[in-house]
C-alpha positions as CSV (number, residue, x, y, z in Angstrom):
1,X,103.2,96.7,152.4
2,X,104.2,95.8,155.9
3,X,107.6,94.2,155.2
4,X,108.3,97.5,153.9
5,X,107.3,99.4,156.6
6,X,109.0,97.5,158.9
7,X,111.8,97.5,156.7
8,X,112.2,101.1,157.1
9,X,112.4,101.0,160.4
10,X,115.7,99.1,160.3
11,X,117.0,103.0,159.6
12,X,115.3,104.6,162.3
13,X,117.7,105.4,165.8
14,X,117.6,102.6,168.7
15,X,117.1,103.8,171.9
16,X,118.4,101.4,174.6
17,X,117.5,100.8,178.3
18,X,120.5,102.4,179.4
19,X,119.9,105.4,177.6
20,X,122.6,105.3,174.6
21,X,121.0,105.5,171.1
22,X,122.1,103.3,168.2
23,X,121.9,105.4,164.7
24,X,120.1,102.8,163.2
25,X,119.2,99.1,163.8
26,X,121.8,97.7,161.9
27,X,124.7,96.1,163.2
28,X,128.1,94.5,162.6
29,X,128.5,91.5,164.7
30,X,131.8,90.4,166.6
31,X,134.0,88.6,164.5
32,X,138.0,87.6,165.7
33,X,139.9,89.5,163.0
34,X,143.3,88.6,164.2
35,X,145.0,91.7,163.1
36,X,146.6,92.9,166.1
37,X,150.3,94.4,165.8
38,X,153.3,92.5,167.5
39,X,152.7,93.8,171.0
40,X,148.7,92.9,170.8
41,X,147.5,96.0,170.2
42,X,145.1,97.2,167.5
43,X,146.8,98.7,164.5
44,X,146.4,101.0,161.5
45,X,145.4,97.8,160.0
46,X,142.9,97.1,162.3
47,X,141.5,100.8,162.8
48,X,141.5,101.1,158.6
49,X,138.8,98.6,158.7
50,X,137.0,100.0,161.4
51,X,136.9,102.9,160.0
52,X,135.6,101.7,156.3
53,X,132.7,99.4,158.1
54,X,132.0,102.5,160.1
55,X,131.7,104.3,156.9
56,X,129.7,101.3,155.5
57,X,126.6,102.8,157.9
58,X,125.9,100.2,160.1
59,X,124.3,102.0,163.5
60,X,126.7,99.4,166.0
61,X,129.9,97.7,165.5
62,X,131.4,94.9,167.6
63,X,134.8,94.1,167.8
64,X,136.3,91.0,167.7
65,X,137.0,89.6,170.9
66,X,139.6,91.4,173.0
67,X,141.6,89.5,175.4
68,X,141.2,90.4,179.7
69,X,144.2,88.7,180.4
70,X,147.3,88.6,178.7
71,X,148.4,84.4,179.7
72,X,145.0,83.9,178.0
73,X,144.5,84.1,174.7
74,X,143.2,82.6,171.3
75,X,145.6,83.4,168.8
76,X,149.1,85.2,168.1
77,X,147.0,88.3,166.3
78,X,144.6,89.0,169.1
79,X,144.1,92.3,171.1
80,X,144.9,92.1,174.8
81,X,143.0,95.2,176.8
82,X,144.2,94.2,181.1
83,X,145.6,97.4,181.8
84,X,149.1,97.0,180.9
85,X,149.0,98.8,177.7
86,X,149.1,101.9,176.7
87,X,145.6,103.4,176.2
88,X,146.4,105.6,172.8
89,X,146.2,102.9,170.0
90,X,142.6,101.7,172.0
91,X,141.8,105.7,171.9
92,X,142.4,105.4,168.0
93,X,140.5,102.2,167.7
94,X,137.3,103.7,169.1
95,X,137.7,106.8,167.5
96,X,138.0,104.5,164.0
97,X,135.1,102.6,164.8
98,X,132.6,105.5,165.2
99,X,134.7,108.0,162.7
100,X,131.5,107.1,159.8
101,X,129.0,107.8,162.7
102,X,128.3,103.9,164.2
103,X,128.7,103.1,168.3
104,X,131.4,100.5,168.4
105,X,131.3,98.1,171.5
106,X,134.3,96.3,172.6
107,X,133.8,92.4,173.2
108,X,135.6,91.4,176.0
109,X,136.2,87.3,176.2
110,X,138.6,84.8,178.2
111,X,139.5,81.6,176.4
112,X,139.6,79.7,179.3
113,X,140.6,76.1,178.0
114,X,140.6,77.2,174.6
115,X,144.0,78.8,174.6
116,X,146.6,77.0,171.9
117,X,148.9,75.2,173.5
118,X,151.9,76.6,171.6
119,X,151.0,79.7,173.4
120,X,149.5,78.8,176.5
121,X,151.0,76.0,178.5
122,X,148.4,75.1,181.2
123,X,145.0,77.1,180.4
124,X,142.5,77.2,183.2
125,X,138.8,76.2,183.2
126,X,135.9,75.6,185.7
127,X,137.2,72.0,185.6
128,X,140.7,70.0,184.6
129,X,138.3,68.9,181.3
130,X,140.3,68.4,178.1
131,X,138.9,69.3,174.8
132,X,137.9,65.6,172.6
133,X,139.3,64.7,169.1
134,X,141.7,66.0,167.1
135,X,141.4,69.4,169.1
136,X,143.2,67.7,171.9
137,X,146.1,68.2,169.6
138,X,145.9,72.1,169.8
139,X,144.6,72.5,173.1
140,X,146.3,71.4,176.1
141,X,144.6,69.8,179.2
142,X,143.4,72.6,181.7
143,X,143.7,73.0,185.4
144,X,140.3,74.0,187.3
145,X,141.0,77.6,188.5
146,X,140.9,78.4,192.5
147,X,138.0,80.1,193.8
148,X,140.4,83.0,194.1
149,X,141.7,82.7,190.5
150,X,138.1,82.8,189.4
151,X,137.6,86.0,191.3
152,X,140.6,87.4,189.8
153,X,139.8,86.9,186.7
154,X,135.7,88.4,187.0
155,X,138.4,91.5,188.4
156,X,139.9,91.3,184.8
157,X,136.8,91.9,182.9
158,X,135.5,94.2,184.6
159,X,139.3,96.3,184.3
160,X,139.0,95.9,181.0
161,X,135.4,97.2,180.0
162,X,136.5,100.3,182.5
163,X,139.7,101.0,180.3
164,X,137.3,100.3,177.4
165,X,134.8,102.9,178.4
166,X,137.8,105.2,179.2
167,X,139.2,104.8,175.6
168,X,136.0,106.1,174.2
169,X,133.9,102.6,173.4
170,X,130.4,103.1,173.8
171,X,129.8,99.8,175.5
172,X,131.1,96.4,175.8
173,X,130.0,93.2,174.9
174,X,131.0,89.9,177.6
175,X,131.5,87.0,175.1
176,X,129.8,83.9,177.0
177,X,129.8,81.4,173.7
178,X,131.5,79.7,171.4
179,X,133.3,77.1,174.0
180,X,135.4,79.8,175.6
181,X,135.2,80.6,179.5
182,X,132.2,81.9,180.8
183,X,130.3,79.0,178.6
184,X,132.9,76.5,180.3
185,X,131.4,77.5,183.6
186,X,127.7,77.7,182.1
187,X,128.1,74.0,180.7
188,X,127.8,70.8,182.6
189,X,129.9,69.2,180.2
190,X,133.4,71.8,181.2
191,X,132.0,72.3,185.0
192,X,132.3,69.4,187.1
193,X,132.3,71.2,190.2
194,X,130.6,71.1,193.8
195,X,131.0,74.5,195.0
196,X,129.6,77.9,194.6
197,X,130.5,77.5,191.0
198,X,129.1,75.0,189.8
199,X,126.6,72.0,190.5
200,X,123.2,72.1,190.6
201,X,121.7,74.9,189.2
């Protein structure tokens, strides 16, 4: 009888820290749907599904990852959010996302390293580390970024969740896995530096 009382609850509103309340306790985790029009921007392709997984009842969606920075990216059909683009199709895209009733929460991301080469030349990371094995192949050897650089880019994300929030998201979400660059400066394996950003802990 417990697991079914505690089941219900996965229906009952979520009331966060911050004060925003989640519909339910059921959620849509981020997942990189690479559907992003010509000019990496979310599409009617992109908002139809947010609008059918909205209408699918889960109480918060997240995005796939959208890009801060338009010289970093993971793929050809990503979204790029740096401020540069017009805020309508992002407008759409949140309206999409909570059109069945759900909170939708952008994930913001850099790739850092992880950026193909056939569309990044010379991606950044904490430190010059190249990926191992046959990923070598896709991923071209970084360049450790300049304290300044780094700066730049912690400008970046927080530009982005700002035009986020001004689009209508209800939150953001900073990815910090999966290899990309937040976990290259988190890692001692991608940070080999001696400065304020890296070394000991």
């Amino acid at each position: 009888m417990t697991n079914l009382a505690n089941a219900s609850r996965l229906y009952e509103p979520l009331e966060l820290p911050g004060g925003q309340t989640i519909p339910n306790r059921i959620a849509k985790a981020a997942m990189e749907e690479n559907m992003a029009d010509d000019s990496h921007l979310p599409g009617e392709a992109l908002l139809r599904l947010y609008r059918q997984w909205s209408r699918g009842g889960a109480g918060l969606l997240l995005t796939g990852n959208v890009m801060v920075a338009a010289d970093a990216v993971t793929g050809p059909g990503g979204v790029i959010l740096d401020g540069q683009q017009p805020l309508g199709p992002f407008r759409a895209w949140a309206s999409a996302g909570q059109s069945g009733g759900s909170r939708i929460w952008m994930q913001i991301n850099h790739p850092g390293r992880q950026s193909p080469r056939t569309l990044v030349a010379r991606p950044v990371s904490a430190s010059a580390v190249p990926l191992k094995g046959e990923a070598r192949l896709m991923f071209a050897r970084p360049r450790a970024l300049e304290e300044d650089e780094i700066e730049a880019i912690i400008a970046r994300f927080a530009t982005t969740a700002a035009i986020a929030e001004e689009a209508g998201f209800d939150g953001v979400q900073i990815h910090g896995a999966h290899g990309y660059l937040i976990n290259q400066f988190l890692s001692p394996h991608t940070n080999r530096r001696q400065d304020a950003w890296g070394g000991d802990p």
